[in-house]
N, C-alpha and C positions, 0 to 999 in steps of 0.2 A: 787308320785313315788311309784312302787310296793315294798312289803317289799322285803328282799334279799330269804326269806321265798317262798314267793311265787313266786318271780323272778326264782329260784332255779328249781322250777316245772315249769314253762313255757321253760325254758329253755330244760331241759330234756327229754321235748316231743316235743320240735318244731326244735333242731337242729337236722339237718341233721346227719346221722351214719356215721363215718368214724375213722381209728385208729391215724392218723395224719395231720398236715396240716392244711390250714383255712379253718376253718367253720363257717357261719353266721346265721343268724336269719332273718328272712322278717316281714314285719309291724309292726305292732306296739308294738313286743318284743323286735325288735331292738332299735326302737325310744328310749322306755323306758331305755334300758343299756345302748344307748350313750349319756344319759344325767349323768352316775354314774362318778364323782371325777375320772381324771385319778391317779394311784398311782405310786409315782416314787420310790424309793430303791435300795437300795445299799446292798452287801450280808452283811450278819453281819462277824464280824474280826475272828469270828471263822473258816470259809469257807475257809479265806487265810492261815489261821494255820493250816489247817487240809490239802491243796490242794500244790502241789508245783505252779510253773508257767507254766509250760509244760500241768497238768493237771487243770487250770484253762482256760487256753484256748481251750482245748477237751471238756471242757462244754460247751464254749459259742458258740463252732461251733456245738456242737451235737443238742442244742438249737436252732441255727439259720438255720439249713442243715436240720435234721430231727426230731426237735420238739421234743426231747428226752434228760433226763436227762439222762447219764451214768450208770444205777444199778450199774455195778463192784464196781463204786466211792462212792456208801453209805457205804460201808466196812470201811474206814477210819475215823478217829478218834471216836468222839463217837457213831456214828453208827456201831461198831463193837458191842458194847455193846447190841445194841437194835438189833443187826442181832442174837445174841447169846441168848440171852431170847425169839426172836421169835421164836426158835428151839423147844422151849416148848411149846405143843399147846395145848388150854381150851378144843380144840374140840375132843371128846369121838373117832368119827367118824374118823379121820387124824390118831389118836394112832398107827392102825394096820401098816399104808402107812409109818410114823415116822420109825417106831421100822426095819420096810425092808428095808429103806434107810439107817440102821447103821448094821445092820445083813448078807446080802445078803452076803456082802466080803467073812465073816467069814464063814458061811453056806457051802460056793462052794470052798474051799480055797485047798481043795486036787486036784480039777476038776483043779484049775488054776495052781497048780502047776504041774500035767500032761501036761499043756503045756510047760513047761522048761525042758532040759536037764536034768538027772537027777544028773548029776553031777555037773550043774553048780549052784551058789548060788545067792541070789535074791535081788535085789535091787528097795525099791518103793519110787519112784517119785510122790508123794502126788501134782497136779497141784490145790491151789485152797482149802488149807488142812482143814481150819473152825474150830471146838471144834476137832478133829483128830477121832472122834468117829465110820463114819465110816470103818478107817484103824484099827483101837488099835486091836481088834480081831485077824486081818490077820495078823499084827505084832506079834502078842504072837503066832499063830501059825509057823511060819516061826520060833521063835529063839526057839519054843519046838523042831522043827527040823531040828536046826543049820543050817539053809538055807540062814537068813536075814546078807547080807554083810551092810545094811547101809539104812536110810530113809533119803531122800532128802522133804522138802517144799518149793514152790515159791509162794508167795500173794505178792499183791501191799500194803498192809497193814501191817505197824508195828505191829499194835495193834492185829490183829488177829494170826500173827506169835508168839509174846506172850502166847497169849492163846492156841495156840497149842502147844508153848515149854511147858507150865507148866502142860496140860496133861498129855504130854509124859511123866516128870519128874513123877508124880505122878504114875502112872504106871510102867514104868517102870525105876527105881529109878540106876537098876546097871548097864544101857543100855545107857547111855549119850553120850556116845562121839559114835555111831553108827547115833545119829541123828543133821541133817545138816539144818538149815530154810533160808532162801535165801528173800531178799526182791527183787522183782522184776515182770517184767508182764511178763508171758509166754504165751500171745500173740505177742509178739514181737522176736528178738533175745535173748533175758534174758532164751529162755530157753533152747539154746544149752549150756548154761552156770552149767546148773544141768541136764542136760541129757547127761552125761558123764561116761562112762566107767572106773570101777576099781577095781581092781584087789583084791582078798580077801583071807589072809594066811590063807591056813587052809583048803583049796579049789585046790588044784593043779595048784593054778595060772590060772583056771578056770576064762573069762570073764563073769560077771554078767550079767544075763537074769533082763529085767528093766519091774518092771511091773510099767505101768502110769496111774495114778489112775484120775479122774477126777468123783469122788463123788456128791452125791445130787443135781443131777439135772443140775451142774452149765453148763456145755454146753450147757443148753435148754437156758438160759437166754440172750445169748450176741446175739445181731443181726444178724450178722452171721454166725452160727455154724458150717456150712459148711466151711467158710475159717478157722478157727481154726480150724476143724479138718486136713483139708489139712497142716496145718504149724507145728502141731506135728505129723502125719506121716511122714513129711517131714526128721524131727530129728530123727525120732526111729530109732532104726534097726533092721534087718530083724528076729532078735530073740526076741524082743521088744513085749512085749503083751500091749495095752490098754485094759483098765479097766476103762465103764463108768455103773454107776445107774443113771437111769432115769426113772420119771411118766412120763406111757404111756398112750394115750386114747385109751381104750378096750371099747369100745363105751354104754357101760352101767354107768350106775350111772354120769351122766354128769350133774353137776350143773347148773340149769337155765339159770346163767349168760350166757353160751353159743349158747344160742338161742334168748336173750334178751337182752343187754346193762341193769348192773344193779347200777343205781347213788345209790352214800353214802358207796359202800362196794359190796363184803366185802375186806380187803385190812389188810396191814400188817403196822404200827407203819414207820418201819426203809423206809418201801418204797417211804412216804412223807417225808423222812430226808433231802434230797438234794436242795428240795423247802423250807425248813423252812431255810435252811441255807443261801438261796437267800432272804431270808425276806420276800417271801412272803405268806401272813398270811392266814391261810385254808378258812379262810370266804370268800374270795374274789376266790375260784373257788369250783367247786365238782367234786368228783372221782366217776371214772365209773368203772366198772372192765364188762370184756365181751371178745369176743371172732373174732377175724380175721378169716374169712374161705380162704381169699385170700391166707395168710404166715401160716394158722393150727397153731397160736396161741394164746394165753391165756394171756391177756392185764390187766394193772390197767393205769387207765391215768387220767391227769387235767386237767377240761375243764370249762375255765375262765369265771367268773360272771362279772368282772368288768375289767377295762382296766388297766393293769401292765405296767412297763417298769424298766426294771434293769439295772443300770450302774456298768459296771466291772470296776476295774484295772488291768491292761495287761501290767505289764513293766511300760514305760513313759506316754504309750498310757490308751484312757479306751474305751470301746466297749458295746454296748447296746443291750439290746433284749425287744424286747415288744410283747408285746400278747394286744387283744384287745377277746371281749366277744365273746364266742362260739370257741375261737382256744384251743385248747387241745397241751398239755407234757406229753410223754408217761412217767412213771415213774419207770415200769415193765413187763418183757412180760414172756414168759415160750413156747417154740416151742412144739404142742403139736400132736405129731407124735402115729401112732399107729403101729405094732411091723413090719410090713414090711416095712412101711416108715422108720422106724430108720434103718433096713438092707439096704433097698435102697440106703440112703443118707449116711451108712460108705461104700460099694460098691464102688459108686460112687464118691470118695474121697481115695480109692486104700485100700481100708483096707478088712480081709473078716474076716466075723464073724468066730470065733473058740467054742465060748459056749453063748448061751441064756437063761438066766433063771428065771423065774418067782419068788417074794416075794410073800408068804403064802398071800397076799389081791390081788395077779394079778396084780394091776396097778404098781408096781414097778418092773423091770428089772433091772439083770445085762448082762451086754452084754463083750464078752473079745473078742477083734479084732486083728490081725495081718496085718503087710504089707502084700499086694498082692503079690505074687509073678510070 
């Protein structure tokens, strides 16, 4: 039998390219895997700690439907952790692109408040909030100009509302009861629940202009960013500005990977969080990281060496997934649009750009949208 070694490299040049779904091998690389141990597993009991029931079954259908673990769901428990130290990056090169993803708000923050009344006071809807780093700036500015009624956060994670409460705390120490963390998913109805209008003394009983923030990228990641956008337009109102940052592909400086499929990396710690929680162990598949020209995105995925199978518990019931060699689990994507595709697709989702504006390295944008009217 080949080692997993060299299994690894046959594997990586003889399967077929594709982002999801079954994929196989022909002759005698197949032979060779279907004689490896099938491996059975069970998640380990931290997966149900960390998952409710509702979202243990969103995996096993995201798994069996479309070959994808959930990203939003490694935020939770101690992948919060390993999402917050990967914010810190070894790479010299990322620094500039980092430092625009926390800056931009704050840079353009007169620009956005030209789009508000100027009488009325400002309220930010943080969807998504992370360490708060990109808002803190925009926040100080607003309470230098007695504008900020109130910040609102929604995450499906405890743990990461934490970590933005004790920012906030630390910043701004005499601001506390201004700031509201909400658990919940604001893809769903959870976010008419903080995209609520209210009233601020002090302001002539002026309704709050809501700026909604959706920071670092995180609308590139969900599958479809387009129905999220549609279901928070849907809640804003017509005074409502979004506020998204996002890497854009400005068609220079493209790493490799997107012209190649690159096995081993490169990839990010917290992205194989969801598979180690399922038990199953990194030898038994390898990560590609590359590029969809189909969907223009930017992929990290598991593409199995040996034959898996996972038994859940679902309630009374238990529910199964198996992978067999050469099927691939997306683990992460990034929609990777360049700056008229991003106009296009808020356009087309009823919103219209009001400011565009480039972070000092180009590849990072803010973009501020309104309902169409």
């Amino acid at each position: 039998m080949p080692s997993l070694l060299s299994l690894g490299g046959a594997l990586a040049s003889a399967i077929a390219e594709g982002v999801s779904g079954r994929t196989y091998v022909a002759g005698d690389v197949l032979s060779a895997v279907m004689r490896i141990q099938q491996h059975a597993v069970s998640p380990h009991e931290d997966f149900y700690r960390t998952y409710s029931a509702t979202q243990v079954d969103a995996v096993v259908d995201s798994l069996n439907h479309r070959a994808e673990f959930p990203y939003e769901l490694t935020y939770l428990g101690d992948g919060s952790e390993m999402w917050r130290e990967g914010e810190v990056s070894s790479n010299p090169e990322l620094t500039p692109m980092l430092s625009d993803f926390d800056t931009l708000l704050t840079c353009h923050a007169e620009q956005l408040l030209a789009l508000a009344p100027s009488s009325s006071p400002v309220q930010i809807v943080d969807l998504g909030p992370g360490t708060t780093r990109p808002v803190r700036g925009l926040i100080r500015h607003l309470l230098d100009r007695s504008r900020l009624t109130g910040y609102r956060a929604i995450d499906i994670s405890a743990e990461i509302l934490e970590l933005a409460r004790e920012n906030l705390r630390v910043d701004f120490p005499a601001h506390a009861e201004r700031f509201a963390l909400c658990r919940g998913d604001f893809t769903g109805p959870d976010l008419a629940r903080v995209l609520t209008a209210e009233r601020s003394p002090g302001h002539d009983d002026a309704d709050p202009v809501r700026f909604v923030v959706l920071a670092g990228g995180t609308l590139y990641n969900f599958a479809e960013p387009t129905q999220v956008l549609r279901h928070v337009r849907h809640v804003m109102s017509d005074h409502d500005v979004l506020l998204l940052t996002l890497r854009i592909d400005t068609g220079v400086d493209r790493p490799p990977f997107m012209d190649q499929v690159s096995v081993g990396g490169p990839y990010k710690p917290q992205q194989l969080a969801g598979l180690d929680l399922l038990a199953i162990d990194r030898s038994w598949y390898v990560t590609e990281t590359g590029f969809d020209r189909v969907r223009s995105e930017v992929f990290v995925r598991a593409r199995f060496l040996e034959p898996v199978t996972v038994t859940f518990d679902v309630g009374d019931d238990q529910k199964t997934v198996s992978f067999e060699p050469g099927d691939t689990v997306l683990v992460w994507r990034y929609l990777y649009h360049d700056s008229a595709a991003v106009v296009d697709q808020l356009t087309r989702c009823g919103l219209q750009v009001r400011l565009f504006e480039h972070g000092q390295g180009r590849q990072v944008v803010l973009v501020a949208a309104m309902r169409a009217q």
